[in-house]
Gaussian input, Z-matrix of N, CA and C with variables (Angstrom, degrees):
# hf/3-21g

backbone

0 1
 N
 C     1     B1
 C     2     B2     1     A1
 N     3     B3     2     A2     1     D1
 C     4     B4     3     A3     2     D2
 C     5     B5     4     A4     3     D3
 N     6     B6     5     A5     4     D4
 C     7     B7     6     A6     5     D5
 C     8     B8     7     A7     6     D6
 N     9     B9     8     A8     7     D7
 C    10    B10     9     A9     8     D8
 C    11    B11    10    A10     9     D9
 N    12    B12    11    A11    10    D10
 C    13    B13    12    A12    11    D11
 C    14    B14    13    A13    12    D12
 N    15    B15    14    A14    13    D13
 C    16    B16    15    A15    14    D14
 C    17    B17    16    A16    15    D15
 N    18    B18    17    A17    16    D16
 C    19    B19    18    A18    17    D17
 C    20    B20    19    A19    18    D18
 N    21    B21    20    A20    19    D19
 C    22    B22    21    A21    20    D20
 C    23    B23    22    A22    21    D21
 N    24    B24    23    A23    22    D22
 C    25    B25    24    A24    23    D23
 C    26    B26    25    A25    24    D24
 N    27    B27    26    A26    25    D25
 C    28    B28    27    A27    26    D26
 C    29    B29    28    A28    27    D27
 N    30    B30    29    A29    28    D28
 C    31    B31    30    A30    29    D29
 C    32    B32    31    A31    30    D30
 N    33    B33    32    A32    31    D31
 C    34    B34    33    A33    32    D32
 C    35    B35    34    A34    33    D33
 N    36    B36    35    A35    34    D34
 C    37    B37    36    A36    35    D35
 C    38    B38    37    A37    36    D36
 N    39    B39    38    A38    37    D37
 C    40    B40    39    A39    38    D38
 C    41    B41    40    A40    39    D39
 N    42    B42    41    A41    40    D40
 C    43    B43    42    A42    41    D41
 C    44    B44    43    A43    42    D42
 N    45    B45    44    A44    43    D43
 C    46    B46    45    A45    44    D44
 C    47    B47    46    A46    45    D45
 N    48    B48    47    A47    46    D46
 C    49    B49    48    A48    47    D47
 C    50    B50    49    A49    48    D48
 N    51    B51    50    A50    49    D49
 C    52    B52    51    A51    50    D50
 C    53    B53    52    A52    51    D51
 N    54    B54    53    A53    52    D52
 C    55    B55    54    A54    53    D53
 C    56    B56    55    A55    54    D54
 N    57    B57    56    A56    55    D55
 C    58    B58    57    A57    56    D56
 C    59    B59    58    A58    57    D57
 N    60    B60    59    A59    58    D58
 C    61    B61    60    A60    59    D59
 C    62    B62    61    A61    60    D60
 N    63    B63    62    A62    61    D61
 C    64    B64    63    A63    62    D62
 C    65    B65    64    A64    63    D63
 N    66    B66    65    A65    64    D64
 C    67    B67    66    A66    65    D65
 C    68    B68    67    A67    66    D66
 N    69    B69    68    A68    67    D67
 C    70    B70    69    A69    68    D68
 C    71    B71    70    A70    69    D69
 N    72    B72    71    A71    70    D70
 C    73    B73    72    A72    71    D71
 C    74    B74    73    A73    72    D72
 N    75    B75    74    A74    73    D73
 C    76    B76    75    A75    74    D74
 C    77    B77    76    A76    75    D75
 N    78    B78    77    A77    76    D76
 C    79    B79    78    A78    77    D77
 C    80    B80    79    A79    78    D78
 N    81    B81    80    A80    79    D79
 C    82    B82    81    A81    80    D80
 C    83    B83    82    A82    81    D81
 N    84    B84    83    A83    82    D82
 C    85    B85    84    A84    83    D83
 C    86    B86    85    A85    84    D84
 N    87    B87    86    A86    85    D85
 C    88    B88    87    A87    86    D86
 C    89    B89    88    A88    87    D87
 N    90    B90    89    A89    88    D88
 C    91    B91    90    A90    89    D89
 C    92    B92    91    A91    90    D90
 N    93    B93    92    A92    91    D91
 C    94    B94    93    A93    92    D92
 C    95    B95    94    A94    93    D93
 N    96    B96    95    A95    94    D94
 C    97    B97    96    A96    95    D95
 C    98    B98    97    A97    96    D96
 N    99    B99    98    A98    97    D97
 C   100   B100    99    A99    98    D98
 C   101   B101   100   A100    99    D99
 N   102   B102   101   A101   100   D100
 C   103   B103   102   A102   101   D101
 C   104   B104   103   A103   102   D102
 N   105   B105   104   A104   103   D103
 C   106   B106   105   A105   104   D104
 C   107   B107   106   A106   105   D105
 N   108   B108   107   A107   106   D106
 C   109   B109   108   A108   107   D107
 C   110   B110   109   A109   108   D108
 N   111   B111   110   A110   109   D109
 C   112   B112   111   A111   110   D110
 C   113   B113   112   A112   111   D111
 N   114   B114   113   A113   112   D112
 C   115   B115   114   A114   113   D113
 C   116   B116   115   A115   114   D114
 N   117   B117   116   A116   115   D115
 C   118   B118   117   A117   116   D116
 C   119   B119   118   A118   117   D117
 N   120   B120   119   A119   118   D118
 C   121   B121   120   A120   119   D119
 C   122   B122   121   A121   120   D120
 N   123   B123   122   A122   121   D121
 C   124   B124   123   A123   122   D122
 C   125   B125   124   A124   123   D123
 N   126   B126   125   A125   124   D124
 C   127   B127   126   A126   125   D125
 C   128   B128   127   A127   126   D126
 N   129   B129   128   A128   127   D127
 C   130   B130   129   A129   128   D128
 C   131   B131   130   A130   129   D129
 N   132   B132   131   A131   130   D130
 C   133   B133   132   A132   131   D131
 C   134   B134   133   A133   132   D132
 N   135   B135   134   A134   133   D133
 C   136   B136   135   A135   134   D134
 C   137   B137   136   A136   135   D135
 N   138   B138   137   A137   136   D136
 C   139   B139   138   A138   137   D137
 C   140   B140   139   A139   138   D138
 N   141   B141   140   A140   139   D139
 C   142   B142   141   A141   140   D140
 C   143   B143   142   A142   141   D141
 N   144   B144   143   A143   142   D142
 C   145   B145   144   A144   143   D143
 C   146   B146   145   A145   144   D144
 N   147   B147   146   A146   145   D145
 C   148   B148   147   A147   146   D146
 C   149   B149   148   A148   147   D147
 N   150   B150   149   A149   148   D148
 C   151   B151   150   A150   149   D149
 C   152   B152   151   A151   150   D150
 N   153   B153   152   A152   151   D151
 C   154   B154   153   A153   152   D152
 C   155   B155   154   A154   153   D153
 N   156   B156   155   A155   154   D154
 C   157   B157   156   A156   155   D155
 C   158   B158   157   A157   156   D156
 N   159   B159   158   A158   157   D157
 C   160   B160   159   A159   158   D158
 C   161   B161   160   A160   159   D159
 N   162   B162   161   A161   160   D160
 C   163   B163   162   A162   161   D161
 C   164   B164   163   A163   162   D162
 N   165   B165   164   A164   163   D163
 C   166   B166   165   A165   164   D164
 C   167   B167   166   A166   165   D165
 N   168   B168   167   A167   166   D166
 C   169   B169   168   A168   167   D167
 C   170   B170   169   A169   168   D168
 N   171   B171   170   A170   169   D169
 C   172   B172   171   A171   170   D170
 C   173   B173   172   A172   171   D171
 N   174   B174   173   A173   172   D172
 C   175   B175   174   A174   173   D173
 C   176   B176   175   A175   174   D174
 N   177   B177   176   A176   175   D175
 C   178   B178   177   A177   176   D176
 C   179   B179   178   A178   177   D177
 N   180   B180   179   A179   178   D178
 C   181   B181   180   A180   179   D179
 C   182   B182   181   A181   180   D180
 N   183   B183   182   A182   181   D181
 C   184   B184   183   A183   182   D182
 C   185   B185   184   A184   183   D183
 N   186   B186   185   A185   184   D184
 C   187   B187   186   A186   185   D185
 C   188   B188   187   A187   186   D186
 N   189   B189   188   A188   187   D187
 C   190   B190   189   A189   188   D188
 C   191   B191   190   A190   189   D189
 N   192   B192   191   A191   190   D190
 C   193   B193   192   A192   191   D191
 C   194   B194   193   A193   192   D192
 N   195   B195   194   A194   193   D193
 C   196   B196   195   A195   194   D194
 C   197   B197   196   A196   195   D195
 N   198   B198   197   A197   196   D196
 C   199   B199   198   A198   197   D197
 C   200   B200   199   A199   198   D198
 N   201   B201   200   A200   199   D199
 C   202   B202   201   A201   200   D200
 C   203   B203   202   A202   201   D201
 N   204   B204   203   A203   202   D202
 C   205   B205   204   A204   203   D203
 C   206   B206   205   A205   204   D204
 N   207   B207   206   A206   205   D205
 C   208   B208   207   A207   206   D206
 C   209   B209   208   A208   207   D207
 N   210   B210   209   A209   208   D208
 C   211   B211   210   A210   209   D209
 C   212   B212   211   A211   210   D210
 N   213   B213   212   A212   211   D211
 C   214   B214   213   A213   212   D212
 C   215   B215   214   A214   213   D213
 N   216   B216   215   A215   214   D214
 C   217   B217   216   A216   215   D215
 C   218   B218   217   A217   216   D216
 N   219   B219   218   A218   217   D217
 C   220   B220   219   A219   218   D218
 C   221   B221   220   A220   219   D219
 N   222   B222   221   A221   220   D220
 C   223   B223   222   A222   221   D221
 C   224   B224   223   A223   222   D222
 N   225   B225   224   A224   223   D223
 C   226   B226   225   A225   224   D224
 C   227   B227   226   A226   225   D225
 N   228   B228   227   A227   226   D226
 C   229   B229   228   A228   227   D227
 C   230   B230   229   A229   228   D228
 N   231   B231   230   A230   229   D229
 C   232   B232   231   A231   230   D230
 C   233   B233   232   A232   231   D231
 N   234   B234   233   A233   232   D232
 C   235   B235   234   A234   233   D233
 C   236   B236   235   A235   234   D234
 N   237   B237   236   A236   235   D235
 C   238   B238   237   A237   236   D236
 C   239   B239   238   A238   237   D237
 N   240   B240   239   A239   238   D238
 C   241   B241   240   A240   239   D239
 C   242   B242   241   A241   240   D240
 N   243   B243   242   A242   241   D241
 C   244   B244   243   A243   242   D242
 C   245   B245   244   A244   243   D243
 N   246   B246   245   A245   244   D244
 C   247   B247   246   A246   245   D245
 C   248   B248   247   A247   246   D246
 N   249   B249   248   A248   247   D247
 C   250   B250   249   A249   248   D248
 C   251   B251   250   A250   249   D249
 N   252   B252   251   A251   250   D250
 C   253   B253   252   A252   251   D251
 C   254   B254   253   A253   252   D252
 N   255   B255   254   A254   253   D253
 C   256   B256   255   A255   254   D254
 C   257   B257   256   A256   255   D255
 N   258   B258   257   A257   256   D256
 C   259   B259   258   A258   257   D257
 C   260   B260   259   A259   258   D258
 N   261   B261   260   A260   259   D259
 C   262   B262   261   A261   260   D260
 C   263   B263   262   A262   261   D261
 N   264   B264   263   A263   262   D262
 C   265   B265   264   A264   263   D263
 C   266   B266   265   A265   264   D264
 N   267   B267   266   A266   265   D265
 C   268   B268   267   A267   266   D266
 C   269   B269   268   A268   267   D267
 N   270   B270   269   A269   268   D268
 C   271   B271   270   A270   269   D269
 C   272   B272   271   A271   270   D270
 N   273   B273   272   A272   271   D271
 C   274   B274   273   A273   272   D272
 C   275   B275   274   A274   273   D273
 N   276   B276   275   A275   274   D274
 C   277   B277   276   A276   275   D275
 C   278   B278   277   A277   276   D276
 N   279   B279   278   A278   277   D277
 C   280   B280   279   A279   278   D278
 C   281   B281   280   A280   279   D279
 N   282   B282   281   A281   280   D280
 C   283   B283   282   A282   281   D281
 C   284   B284   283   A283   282   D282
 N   285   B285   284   A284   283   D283
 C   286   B286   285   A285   284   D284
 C   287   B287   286   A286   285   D285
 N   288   B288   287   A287   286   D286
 C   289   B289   288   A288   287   D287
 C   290   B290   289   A289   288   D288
 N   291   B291   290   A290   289   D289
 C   292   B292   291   A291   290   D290
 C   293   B293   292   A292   291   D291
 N   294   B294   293   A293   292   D292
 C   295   B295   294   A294   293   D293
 C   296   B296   295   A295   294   D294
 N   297   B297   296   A296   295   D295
 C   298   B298   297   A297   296   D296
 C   299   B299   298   A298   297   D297
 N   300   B300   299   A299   298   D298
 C   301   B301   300   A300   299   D299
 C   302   B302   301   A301   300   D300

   B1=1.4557
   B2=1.5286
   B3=1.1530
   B4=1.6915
   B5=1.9362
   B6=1.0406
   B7=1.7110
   B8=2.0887
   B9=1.0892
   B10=0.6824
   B11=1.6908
   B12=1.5048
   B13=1.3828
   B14=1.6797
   B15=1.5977
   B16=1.7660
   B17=1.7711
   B18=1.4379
   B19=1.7149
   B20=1.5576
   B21=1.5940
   B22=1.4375
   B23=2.0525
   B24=1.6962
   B25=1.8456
   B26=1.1715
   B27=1.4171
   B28=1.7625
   B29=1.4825
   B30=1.2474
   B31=1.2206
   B32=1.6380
   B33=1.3931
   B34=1.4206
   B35=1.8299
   B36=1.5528
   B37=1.7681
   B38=1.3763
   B39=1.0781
   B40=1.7553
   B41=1.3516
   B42=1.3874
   B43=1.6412
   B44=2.1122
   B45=1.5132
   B46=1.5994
   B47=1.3943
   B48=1.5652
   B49=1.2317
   B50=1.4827
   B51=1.0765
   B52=2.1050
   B53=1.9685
   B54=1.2653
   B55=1.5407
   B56=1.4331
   B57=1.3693
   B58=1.6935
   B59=1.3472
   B60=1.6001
   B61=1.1567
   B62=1.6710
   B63=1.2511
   B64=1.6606
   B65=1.2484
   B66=1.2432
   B67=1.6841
   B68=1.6758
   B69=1.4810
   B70=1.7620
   B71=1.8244
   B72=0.9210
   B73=2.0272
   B74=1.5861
   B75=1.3309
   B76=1.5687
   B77=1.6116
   B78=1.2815
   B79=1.5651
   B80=1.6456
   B81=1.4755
   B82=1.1135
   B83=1.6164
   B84=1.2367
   B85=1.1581
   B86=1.4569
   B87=1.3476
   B88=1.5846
   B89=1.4778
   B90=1.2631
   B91=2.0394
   B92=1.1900
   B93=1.4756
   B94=1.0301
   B95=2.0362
   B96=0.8743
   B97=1.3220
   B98=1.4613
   B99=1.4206
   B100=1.5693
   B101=1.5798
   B102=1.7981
   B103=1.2543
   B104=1.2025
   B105=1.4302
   B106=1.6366
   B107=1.6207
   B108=1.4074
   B109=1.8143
   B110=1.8210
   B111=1.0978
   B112=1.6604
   B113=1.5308
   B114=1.3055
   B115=1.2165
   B116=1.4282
   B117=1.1974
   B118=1.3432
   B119=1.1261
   B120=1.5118
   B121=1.4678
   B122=1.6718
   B123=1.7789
   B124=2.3338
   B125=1.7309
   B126=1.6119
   B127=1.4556
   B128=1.2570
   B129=1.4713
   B130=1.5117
   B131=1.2411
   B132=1.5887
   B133=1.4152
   B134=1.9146
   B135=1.8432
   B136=1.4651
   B137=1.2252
   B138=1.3096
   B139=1.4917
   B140=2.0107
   B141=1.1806
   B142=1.4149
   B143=1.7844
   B144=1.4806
   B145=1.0931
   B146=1.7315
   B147=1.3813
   B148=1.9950
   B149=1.4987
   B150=1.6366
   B151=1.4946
   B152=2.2159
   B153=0.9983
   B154=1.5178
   B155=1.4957
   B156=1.2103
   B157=1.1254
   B158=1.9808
   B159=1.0077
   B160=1.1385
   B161=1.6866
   B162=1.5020
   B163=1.6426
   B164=1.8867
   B165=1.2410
   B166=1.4121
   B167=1.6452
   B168=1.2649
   B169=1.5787
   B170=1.7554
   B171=1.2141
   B172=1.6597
   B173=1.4666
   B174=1.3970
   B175=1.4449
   B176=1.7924
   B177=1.2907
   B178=1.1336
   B179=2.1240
   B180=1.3842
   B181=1.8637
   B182=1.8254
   B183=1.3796
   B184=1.4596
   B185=1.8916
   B186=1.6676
   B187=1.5644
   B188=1.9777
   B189=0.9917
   B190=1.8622
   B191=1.8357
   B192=1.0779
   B193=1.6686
   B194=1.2805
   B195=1.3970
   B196=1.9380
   B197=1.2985
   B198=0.7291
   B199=1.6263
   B200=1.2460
   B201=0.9127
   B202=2.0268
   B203=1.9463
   B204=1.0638
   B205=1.2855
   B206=2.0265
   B207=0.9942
   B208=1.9325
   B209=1.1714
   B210=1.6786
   B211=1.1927
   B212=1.2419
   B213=1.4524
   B214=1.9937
   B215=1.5343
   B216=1.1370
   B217=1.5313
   B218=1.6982
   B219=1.7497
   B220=1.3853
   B221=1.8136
   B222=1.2422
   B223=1.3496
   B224=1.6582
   B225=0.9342
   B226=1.6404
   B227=1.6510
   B228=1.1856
   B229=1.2675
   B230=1.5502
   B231=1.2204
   B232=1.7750
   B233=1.5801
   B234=1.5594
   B235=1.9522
   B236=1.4245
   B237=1.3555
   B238=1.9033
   B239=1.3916
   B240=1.5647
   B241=1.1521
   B242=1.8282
   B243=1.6091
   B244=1.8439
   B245=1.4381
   B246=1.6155
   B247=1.2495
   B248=1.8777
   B249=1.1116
   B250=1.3884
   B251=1.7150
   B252=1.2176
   B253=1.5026
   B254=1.4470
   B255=1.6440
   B256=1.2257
   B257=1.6848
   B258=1.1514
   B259=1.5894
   B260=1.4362
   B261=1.4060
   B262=1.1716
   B263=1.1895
   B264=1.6495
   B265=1.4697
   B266=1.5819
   B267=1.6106
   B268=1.4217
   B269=1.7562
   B270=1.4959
   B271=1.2472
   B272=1.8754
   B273=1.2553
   B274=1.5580
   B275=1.5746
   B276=1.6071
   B277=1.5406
   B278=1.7045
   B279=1.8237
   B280=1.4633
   B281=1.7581
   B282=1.5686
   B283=1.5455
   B284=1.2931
   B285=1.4381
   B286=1.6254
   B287=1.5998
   B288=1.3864
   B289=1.6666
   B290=1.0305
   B291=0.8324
   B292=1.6866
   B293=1.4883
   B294=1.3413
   B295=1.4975
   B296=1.7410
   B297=1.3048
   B298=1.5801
   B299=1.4652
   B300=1.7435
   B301=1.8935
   B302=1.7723
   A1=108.28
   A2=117.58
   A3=133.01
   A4=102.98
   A5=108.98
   A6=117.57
   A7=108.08
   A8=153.45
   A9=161.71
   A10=116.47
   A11=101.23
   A12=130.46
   A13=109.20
   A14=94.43
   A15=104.12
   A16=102.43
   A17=104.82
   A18=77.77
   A19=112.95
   A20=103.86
   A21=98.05
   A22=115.99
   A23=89.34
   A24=94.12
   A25=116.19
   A26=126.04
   A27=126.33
   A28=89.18
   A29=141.47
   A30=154.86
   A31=92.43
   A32=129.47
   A33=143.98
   A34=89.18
   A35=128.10
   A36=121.29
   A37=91.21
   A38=100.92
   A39=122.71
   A40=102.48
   A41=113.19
   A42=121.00
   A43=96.87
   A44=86.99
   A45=107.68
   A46=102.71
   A47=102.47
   A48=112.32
   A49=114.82
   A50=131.99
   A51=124.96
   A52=84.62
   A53=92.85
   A54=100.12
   A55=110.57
   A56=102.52
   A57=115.94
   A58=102.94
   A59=106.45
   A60=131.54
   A61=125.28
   A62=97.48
   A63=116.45
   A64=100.14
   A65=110.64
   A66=129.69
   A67=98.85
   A68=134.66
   A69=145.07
   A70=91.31
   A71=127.70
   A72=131.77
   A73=100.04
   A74=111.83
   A75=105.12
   A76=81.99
   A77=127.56
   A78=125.59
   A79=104.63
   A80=132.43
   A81=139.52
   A82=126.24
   A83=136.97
   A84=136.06
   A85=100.45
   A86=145.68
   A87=123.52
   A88=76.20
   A89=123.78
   A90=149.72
   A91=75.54
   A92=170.39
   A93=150.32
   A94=112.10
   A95=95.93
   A96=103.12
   A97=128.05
   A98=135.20
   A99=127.50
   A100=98.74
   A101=138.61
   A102=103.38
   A103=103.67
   A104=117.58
   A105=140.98
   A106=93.10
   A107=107.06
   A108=106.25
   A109=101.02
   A110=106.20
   A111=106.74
   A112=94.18
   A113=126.47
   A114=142.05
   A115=136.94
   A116=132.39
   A117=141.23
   A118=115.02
   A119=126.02
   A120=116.61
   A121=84.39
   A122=88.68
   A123=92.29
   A124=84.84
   A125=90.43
   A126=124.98
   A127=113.45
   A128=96.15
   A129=117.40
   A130=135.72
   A131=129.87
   A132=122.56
   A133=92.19
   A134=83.47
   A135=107.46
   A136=95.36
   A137=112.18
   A138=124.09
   A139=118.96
   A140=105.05
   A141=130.84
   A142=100.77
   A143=142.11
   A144=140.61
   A145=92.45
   A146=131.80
   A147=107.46
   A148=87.98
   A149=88.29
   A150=105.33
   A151=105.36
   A152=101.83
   A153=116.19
   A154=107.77
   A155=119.79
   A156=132.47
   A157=139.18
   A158=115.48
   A159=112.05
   A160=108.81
   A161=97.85
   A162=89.49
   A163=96.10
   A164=127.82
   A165=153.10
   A166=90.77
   A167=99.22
   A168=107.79
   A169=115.05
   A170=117.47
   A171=112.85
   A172=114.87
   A173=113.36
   A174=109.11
   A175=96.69
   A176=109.38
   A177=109.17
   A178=113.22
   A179=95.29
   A180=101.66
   A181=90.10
   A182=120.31
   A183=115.94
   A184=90.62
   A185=92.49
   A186=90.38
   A187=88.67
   A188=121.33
   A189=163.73
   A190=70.05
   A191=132.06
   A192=130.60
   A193=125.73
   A194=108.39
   A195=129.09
   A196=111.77
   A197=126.71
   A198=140.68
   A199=133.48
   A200=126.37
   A201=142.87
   A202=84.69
   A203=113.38
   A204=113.40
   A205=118.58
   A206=109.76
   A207=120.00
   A208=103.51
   A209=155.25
   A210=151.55
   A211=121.88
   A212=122.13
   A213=124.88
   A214=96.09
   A215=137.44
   A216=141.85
   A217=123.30
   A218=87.01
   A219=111.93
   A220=116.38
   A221=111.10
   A222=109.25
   A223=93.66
   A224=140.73
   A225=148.29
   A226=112.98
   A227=96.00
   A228=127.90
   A229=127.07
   A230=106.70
   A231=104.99
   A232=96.96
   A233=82.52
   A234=101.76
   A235=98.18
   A236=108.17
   A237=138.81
   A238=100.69
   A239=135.34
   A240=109.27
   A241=123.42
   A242=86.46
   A243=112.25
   A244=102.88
   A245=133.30
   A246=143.27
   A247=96.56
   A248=102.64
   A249=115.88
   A250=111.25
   A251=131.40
   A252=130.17
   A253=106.47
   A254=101.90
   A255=113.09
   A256=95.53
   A257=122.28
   A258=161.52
   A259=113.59
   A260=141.65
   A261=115.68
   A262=119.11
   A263=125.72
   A264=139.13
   A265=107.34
   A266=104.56
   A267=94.74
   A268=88.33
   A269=111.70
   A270=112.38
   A271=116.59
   A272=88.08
   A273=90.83
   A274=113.56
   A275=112.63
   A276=110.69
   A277=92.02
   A278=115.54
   A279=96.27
   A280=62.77
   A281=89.93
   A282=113.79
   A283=96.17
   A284=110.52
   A285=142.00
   A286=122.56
   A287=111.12
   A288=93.16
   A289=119.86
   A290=127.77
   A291=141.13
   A292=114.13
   A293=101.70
   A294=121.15
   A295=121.99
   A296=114.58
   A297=115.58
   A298=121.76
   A299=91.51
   A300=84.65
   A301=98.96
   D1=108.01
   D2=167.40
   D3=-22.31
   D4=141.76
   D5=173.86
   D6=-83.35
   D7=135.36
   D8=106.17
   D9=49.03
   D10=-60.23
   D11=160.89
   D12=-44.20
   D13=-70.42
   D14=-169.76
   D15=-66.51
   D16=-21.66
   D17=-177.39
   D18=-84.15
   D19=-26.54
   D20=-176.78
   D21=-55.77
   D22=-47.80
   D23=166.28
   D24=-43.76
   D25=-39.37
   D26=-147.48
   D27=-90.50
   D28=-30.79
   D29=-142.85
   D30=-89.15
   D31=-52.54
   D32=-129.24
   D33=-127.15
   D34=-27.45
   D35=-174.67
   D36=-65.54
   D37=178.20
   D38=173.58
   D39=-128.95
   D40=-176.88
   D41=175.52
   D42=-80.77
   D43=175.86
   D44=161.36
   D45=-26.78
   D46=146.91
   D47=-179.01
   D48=-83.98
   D49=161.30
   D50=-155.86
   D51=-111.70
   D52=164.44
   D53=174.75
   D54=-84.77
   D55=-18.00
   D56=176.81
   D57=-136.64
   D58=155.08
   D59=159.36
   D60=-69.69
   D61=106.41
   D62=-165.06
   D63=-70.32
   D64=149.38
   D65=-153.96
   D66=-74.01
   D67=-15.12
   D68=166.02
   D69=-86.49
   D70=9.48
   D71=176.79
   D72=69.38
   D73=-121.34
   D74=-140.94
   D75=-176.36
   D76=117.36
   D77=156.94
   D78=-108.70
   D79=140.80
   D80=-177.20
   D81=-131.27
   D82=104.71
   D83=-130.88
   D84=-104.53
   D85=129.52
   D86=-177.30
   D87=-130.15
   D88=151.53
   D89=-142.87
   D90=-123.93
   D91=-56.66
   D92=-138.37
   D93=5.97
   D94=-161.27
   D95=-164.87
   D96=-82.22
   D97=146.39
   D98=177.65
   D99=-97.79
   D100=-10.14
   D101=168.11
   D102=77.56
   D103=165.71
   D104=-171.09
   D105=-84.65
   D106=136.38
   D107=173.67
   D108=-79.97
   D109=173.64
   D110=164.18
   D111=-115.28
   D112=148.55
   D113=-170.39
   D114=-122.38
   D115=115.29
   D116=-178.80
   D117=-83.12
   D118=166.25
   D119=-149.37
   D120=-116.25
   D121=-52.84
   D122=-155.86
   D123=-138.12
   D124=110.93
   D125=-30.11
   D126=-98.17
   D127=160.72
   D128=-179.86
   D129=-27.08
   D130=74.67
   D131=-171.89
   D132=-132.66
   D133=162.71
   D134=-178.25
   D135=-110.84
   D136=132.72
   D137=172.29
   D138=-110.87
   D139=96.45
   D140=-166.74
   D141=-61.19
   D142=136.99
   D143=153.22
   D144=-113.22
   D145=81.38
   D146=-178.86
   D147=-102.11
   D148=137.02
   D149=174.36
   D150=-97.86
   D151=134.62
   D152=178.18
   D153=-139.54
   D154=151.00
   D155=153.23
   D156=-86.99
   D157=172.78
   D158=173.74
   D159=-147.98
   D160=135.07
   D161=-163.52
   D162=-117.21
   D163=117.40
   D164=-161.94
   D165=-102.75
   D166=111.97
   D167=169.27
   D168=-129.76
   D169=105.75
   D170=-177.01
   D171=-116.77
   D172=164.52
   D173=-165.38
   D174=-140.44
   D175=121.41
   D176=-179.65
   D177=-134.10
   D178=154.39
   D179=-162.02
   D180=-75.91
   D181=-31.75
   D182=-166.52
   D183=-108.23
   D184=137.22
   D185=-176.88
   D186=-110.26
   D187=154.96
   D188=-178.99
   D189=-38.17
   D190=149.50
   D191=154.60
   D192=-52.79
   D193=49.30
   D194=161.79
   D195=-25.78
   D196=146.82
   D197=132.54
   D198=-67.92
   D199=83.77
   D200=-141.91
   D201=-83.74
   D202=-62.62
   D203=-173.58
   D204=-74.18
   D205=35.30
   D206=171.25
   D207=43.72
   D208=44.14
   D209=-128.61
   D210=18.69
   D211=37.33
   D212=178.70
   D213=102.54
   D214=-18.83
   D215=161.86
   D216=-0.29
   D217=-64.64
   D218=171.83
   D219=-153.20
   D220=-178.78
   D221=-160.35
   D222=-79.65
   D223=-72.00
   D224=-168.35
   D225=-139.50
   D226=153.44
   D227=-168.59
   D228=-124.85
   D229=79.88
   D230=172.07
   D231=-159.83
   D232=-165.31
   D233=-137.40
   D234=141.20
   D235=-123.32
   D236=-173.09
   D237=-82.87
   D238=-14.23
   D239=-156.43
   D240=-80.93
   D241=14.08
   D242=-176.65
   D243=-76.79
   D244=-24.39
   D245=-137.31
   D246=-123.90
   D247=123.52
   D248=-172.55
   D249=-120.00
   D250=111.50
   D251=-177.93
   D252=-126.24
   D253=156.32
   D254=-178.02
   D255=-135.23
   D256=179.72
   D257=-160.11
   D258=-125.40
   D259=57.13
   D260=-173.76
   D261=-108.88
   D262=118.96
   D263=-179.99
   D264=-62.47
   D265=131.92
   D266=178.58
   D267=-140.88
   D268=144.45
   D269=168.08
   D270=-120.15
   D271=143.09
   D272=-170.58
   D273=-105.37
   D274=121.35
   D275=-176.11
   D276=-89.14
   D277=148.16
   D278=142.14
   D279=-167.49
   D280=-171.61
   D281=-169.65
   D282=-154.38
   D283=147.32
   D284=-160.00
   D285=-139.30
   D286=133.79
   D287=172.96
   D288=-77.75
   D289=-15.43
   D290=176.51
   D291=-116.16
   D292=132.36
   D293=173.77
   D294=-61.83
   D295=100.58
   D296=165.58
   D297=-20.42
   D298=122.31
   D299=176.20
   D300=-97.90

């Protein structure tokens, strides 16, 4: 039976990673760490704070009203600059009778 931990991960991974960013974007899950539990005595539970992230990557044909030219810098600007990502910290509460190996 999966731990608490693994279902919340299994719940939140995605499949294989795509060579491109699919036109619904791309969510990316990194497990980072569960950290020391804090602990109750009666009865006995571990209380989990694991901090993980989630990394949001989207790709769109119309970009936000950019500045293609860096303020006159250079003539144009593309490549990646269609692709917009974020960082998002997520922390997960749950509690367990048993301590994470």
């Amino acid at each position: 039976m999966p731990t608490p931990r693994e279902t919340i991960r299994t719940a939140l991974r995605g499949d294989v990673l795509p060579e491109r960013v699919p036109a619904e974007g791309l969510l990316i899950l990194r497990d980072g760490e569960p950290g020391e539990p804090k602990v109750t005595l009666s009865p006995l539970r571990y209380h989990y704070q694991h901090r993980a992230e989630i990394e949001a990557v989207v790709q769109g044909t119309v970009r936000d009203a950019a500045d293609r030219t860096l303020g006159r810098l250079c003539d144009w600007v593309e490549g990646a600059a269609s692709l917009k990502a974020a960082v998002i910290p997520v922390i997960l509460h749950y509690t367990t009778a048993d301590p994470l190996a």
